[in-house]
Structure formats: C-alpha cells, structure tokens
C-alpha positions as CSV (number, residue, x, y, z in Angstrom):
1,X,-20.7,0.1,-16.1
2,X,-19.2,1.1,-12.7
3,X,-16.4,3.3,-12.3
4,X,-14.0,0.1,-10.7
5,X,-15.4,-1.8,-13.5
6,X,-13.7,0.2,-15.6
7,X,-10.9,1.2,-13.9
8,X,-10.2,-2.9,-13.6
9,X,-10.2,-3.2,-17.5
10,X,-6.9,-0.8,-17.8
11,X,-5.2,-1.6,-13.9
12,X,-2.3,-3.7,-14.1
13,X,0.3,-4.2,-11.7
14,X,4.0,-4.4,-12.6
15,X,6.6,-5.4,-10.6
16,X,9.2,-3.0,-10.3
17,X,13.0,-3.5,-11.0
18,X,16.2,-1.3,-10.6
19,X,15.2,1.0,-13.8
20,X,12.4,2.3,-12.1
21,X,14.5,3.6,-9.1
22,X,14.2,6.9,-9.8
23,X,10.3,7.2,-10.6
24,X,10.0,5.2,-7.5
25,X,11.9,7.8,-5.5
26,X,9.9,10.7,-6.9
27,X,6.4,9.1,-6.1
28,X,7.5,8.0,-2.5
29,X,9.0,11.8,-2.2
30,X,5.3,12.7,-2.6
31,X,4.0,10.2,-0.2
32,X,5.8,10.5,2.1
33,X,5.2,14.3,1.9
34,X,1.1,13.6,2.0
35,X,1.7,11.0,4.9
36,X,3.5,13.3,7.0
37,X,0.2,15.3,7.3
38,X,-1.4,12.6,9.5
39,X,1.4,11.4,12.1
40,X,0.5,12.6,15.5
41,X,4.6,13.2,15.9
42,X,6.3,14.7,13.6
43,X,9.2,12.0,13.0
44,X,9.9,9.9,10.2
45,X,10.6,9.7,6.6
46,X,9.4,12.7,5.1
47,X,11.5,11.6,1.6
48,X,12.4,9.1,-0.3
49,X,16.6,9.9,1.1
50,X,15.9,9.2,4.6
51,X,13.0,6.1,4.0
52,X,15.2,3.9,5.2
53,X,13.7,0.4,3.8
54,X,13.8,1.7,0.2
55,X,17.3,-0.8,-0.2
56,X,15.6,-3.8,1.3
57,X,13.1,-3.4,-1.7
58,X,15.9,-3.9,-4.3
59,X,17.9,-6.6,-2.8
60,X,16.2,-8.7,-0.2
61,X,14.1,-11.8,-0.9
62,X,10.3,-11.1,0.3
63,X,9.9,-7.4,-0.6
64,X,8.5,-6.7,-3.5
65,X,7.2,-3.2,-5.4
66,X,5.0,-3.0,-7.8
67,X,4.3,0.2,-10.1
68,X,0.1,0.7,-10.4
69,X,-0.5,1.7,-13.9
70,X,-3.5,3.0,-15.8
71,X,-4.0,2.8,-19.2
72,X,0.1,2.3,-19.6
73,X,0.6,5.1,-17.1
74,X,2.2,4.9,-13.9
75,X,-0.5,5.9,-11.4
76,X,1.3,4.8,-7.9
77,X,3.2,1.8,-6.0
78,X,2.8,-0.8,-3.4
79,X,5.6,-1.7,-1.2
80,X,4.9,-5.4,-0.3
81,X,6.6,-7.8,2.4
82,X,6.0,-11.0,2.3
83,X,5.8,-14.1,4.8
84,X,9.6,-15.0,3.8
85,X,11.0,-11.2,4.5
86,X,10.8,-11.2,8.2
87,X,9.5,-13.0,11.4
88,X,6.2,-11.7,9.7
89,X,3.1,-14.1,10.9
90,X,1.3,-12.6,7.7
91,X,1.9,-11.0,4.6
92,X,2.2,-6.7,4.9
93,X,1.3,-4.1,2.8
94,X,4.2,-1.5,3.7
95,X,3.5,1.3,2.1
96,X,0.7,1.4,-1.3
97,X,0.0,4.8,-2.8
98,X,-2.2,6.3,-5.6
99,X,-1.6,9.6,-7.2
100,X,-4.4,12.4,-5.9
101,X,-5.3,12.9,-9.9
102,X,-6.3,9.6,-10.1
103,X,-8.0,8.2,-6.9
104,X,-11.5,7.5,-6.6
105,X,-11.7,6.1,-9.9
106,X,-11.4,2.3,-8.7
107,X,-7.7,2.0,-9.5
108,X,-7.0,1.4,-6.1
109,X,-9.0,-1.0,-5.0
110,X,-8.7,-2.8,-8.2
111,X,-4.6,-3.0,-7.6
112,X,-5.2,-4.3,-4.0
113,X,-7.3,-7.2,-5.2
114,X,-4.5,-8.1,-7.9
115,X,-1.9,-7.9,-5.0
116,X,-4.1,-10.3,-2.9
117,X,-4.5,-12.4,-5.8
118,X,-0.4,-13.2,-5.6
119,X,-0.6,-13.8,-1.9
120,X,-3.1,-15.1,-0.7
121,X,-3.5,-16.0,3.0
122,X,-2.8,-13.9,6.5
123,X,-2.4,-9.7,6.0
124,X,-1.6,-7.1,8.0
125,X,-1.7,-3.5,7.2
126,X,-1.5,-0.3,9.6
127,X,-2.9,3.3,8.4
128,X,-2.3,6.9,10.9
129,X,-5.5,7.0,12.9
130,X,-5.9,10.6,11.7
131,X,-6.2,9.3,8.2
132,X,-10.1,8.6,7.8
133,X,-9.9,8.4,4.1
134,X,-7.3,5.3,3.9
135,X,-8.9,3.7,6.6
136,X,-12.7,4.2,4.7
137,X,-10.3,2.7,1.5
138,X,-9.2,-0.4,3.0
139,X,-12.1,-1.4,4.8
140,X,-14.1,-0.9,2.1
141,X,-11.5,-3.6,0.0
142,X,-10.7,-5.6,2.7
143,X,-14.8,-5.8,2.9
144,X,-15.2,-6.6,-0.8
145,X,-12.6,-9.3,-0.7
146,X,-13.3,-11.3,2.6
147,X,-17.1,-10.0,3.1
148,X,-16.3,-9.8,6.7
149,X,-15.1,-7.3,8.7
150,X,-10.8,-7.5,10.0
151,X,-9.5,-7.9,13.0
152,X,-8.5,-4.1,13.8
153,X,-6.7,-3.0,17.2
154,X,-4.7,0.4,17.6
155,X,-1.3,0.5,17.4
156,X,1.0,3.2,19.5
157,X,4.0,4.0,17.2
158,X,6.6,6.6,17.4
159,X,5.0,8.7,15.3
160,X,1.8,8.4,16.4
161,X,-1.6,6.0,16.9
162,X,-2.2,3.4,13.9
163,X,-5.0,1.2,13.4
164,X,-3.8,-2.3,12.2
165,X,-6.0,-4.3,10.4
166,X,-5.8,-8.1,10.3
167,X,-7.5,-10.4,8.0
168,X,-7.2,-13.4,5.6
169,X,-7.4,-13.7,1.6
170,X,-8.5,-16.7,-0.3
C-alpha cells in the first residue's frame, strides 16, 4: 500500500471553531515563522498577533479553518476563503500548513483533496517563488485532481514574487 494510501485512511479534516483559538494561534506562530524564510522582502506577518485576517476566520461568512488531523492528532490547518467571502472569482486557499514531523507522508495532499471535495469549482492559490517545495506540493495535487496542468502566472507582492495558480475542481 502507498504511503498516501495510508495516510488517507487516518486524514480527516475538522472544521475549526472558537475553542481551538489558541492551538490555531500556536501553529500559524510556526508558519508564519517557516514562511518568513521565503519572502523576497522582509514584511509581513511573522506571528499569529500581527496576521491580520486571523478575526475574519472566526466571524465572517466565507472563511473557513479547518484543523488536519492524523490518527486523532492535530497535524496542521487550512485557512479557506470562499466564493461568498469577497469579490473572489474563485475559491482560495489562504494559508494551509502541515507540521515538518509529519509531511511527506500523504497527509497533505490527502487534506487538499477533502477540501476540494467541499468546494468544488474555480481555485486560486499563490506560494513565494522561492518556495520550490510548496510549489512541487501543489502541482503535484492540483495534477492528481484535474490531470492537467493550472493556469500559473507570477504575482509581484509586497513581500515579494508569488506564483498563482489557477485551476478548476469537479
């Protein structure tokens, strides 16, 4: 059996309410942390006190978090937005992260496909240019899911170049 196969058997995805504030704060602390390494500027949210869309998560219709779990453990998050949080065209993975102890074990990938299962249609997604491991990971899933390749173009933020991928699910 393959590694995702497995990891698939023991991913779920739970969405995320007000008691998990704090473990939610702690993760993106560390994410934010790890993403920090791959902006070409150094500005931004470099913890969860100064992210400031963490609110919008908790009380605005369209944005969504869901806690990544393996076997009952809390493994990472996925900040979602969807077509009815802003003047979106498509549906937006915000911000998604895996802890480092547990990545390349399929739990990733198999969390993404359960998040395109509940929204299916248009997605966008943008990753630091500099970070050739996220950008390997989602091409790879977006490749898995569509079988073709997205739409990518490169994005000039303030904190740097992105590449944003565009592509459709289901």
């Amino acid at each position: 059996m393959l590694r995702e196969d497995i990891a698939k058997m023991v991913v779920e995805l739970v969405k995320a309410d007000h008691s998990n504030f704090r473990q939610i704060e702690s993760m993106l602390d560390d994410y934010l942390g790890e993403l920090s390494n791959y902006r070409e500027v150094s500005i931004g949210a470099t913890s969860s006190a100064n992210y400031q869309h963490l609110d919008a998560y908790w009380s605005e219709v369209g944005h969504h978090i869901f806690l990544i779990q393996y076997s009952k453990q809390v493994v990472g998050f996925a900040f979602i937005r969807d077509l009815n949080s802003t003047e979106l065209v498509a549906h937006q993975v915000a911000e998604f992260y895996v802890r480092p102890d547990s990545r390349r074990l399929g739990i990733g990938r198999s969390a993404v496909l359960e998040i395109w299962k509940l929204f299916p249609g248009k997605w966008e997604l943008q990753v630091h240019i500099r970070n050739t491991a996220a950008i390997r990971f989602w091409v790879s899933c977006i490749d898995t899911e569509t079988g073709d390749k997205p739409q990518l173009q490169e994005i000039k933020a303030g904190d740097g170049r992105r590449l944003q991928f565009n592509f459709r699910i289901g």
